[in-house]
C-alpha positions in Angstrom: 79.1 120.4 82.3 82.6 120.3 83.9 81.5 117.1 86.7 79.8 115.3 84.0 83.3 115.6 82.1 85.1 114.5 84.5 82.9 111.6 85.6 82.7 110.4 82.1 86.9 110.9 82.5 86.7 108.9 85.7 84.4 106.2 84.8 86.6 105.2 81.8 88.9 103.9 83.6 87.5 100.7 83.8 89.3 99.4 81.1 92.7 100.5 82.5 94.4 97.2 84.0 97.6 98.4 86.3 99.2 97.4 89.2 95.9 99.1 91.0 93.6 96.8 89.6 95.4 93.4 90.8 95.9 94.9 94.5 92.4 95.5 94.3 91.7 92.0 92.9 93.6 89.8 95.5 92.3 92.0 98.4 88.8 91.4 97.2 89.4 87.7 96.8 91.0 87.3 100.0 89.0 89.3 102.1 85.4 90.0 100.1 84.3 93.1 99.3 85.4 94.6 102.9 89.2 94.1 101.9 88.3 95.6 98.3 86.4 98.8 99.8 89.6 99.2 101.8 92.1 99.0 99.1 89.3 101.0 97.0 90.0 103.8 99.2 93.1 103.9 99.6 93.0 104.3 95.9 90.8 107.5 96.3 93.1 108.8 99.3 95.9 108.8 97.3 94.3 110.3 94.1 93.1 112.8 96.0 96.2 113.5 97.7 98.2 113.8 94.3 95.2 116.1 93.3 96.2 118.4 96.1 100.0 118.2 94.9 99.5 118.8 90.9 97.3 121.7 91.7 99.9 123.1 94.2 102.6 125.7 93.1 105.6 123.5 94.1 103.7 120.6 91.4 105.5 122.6 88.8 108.9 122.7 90.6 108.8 119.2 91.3 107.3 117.7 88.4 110.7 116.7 86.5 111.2 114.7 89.7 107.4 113.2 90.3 107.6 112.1 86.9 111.2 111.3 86.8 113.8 108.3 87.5 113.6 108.1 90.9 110.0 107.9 91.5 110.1 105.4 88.7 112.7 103.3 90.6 110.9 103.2 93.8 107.6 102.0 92.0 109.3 99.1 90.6 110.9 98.2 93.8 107.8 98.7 95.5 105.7 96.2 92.6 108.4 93.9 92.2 108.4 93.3 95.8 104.5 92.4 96.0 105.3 90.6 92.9 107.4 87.8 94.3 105.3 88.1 97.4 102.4 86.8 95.6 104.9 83.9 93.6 106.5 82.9 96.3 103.6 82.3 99.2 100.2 82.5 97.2 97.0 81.7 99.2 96.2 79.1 98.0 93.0 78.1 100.0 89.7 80.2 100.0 89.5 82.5 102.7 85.9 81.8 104.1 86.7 83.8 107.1 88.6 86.5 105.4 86.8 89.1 108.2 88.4 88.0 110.9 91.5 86.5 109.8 92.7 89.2 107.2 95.2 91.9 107.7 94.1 94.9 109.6 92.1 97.4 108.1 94.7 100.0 108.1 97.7 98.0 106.5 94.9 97.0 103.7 94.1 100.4 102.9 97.7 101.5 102.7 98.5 98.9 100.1 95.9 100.5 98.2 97.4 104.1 98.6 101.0 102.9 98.3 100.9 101.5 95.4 99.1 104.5 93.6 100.7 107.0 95.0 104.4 105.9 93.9 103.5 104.8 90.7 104.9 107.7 88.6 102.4 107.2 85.6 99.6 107.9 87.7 100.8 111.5 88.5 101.5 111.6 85.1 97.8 111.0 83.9 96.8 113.1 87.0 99.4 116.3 85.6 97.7 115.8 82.0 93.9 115.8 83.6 94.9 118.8 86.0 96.4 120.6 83.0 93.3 120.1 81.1 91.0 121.5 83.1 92.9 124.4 83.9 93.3 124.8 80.2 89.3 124.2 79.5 87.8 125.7 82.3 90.8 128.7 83.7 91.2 128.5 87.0 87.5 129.1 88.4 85.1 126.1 90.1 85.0 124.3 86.5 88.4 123.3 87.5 86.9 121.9 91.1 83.9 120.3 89.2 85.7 118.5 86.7 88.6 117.2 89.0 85.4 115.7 91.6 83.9 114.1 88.5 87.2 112.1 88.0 87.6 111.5 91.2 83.8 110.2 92.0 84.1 108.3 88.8 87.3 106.7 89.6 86.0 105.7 93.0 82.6 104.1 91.5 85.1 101.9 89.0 87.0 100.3 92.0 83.8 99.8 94.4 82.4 98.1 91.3 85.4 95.9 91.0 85.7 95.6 94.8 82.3 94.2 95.0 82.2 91.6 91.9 85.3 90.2 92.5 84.4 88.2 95.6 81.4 86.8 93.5 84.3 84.8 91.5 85.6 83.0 94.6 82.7 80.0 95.2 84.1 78.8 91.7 87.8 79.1 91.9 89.4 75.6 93.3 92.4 75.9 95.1 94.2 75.4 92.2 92.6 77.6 90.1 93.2 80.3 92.9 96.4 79.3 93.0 97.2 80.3 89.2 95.4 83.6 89.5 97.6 84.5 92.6 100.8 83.8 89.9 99.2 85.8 87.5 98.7 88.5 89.5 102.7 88.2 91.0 103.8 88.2 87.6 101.3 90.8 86.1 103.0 93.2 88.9 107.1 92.1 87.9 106.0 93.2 84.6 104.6 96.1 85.7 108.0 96.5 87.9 110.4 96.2 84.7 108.2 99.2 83.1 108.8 100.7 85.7 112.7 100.5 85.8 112.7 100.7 81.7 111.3 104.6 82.4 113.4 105.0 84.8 116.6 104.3 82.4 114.2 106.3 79.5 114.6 109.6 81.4 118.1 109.0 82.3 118.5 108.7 78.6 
């Protein structure tokens, strides 16, 4: 069954650990599960969003550039700026009352669908799974079914994630939360300078 398919797609990508995953992360930490959910779909939003685009005819014209330098380019600016953000002025202190004092809904949510949307490797994986289901399934509702699996599947992955995550915070010292903040600022310059490395690749 196409949905089942695409769940199973969806749902895999738990064990993927991007730039995605540590948004998610320090928004769940700061803010619970609330600032999680947010980012979570913002995620979903944006995934659904480049859906809509790789299933569009102009995907095709503007693949080479979706997938290309320049999209690459802003990614890395875009991760390499929340990277030193994180170095430079990590929370250090729990946030007990991370519901009233956090960022407004709206600007956690677009973190979560900024930092999706320009990262070119996730149209990429979204081109590949679009292309497969047309090839599988032609271009009737299997297409439809499969796409919704991923896309229900994805979303399950990050609520899951959203929701544990604030479990860790009782045990984390400021200290402790101090490091994992770092880790997370440098997880995303790395992340940046694979960024800018594809960017040079397809200049190549």
């Amino acid at each position: 069954m196409p949905f089942l398919e695409g769940l199973g797609f969806g749902l895999a990508t738990v064990i993927l650990i991007g730039p995605v995953f540590f948004t998610l992360l320090k928004a769940a930490l700061e803010q619970g599960a609330r600032g999680g959910l947010l980012v979570a779909l913002g995620i979903i939003a944006s995934d659904l969003l480049i859906v809509l685009i790789c299933l569009s005819g102009p995907a095709r014209v503007l693949q080479h550039w979706i997938t290309g330098p320049w999209m690459a380019i802003a990614a890395g600016v875009l991760l390499a700026g929340l990277g030193f953000r994180y170095l430079i002025a990590p929370q250090v202190m729990p946030d007990t009352d991370g519901m009233h004092r956090g960022k407004r809904p709206f600007t956690v949510f677009a973190s979560g669908f900024l930092v999706n949307f320009i990262n070119p490797f996730v149209f990429a994986v979204w081109l590949g799974l679009v292309m497969h289901a047309t090839g599988k399934f032609a271009a009737g509702k299997g297409v439809l079914f499969f796409l919704l699996g991923v896309l229900l599947g994805i979303f399950l992955t990050d609520l899951t994630k959203a929701l544990l995550a604030p479990r860790l915070k009782p045990i984390l010292s400021p200290v402790t939360l101090k490091r994992v903040h770092t880790i997370i600022g440098m997880a995303l310059l790395g992340f940046s300078m694979r960024a800018f490395v594809h960017a040079v690749q397809q200049w190549d």
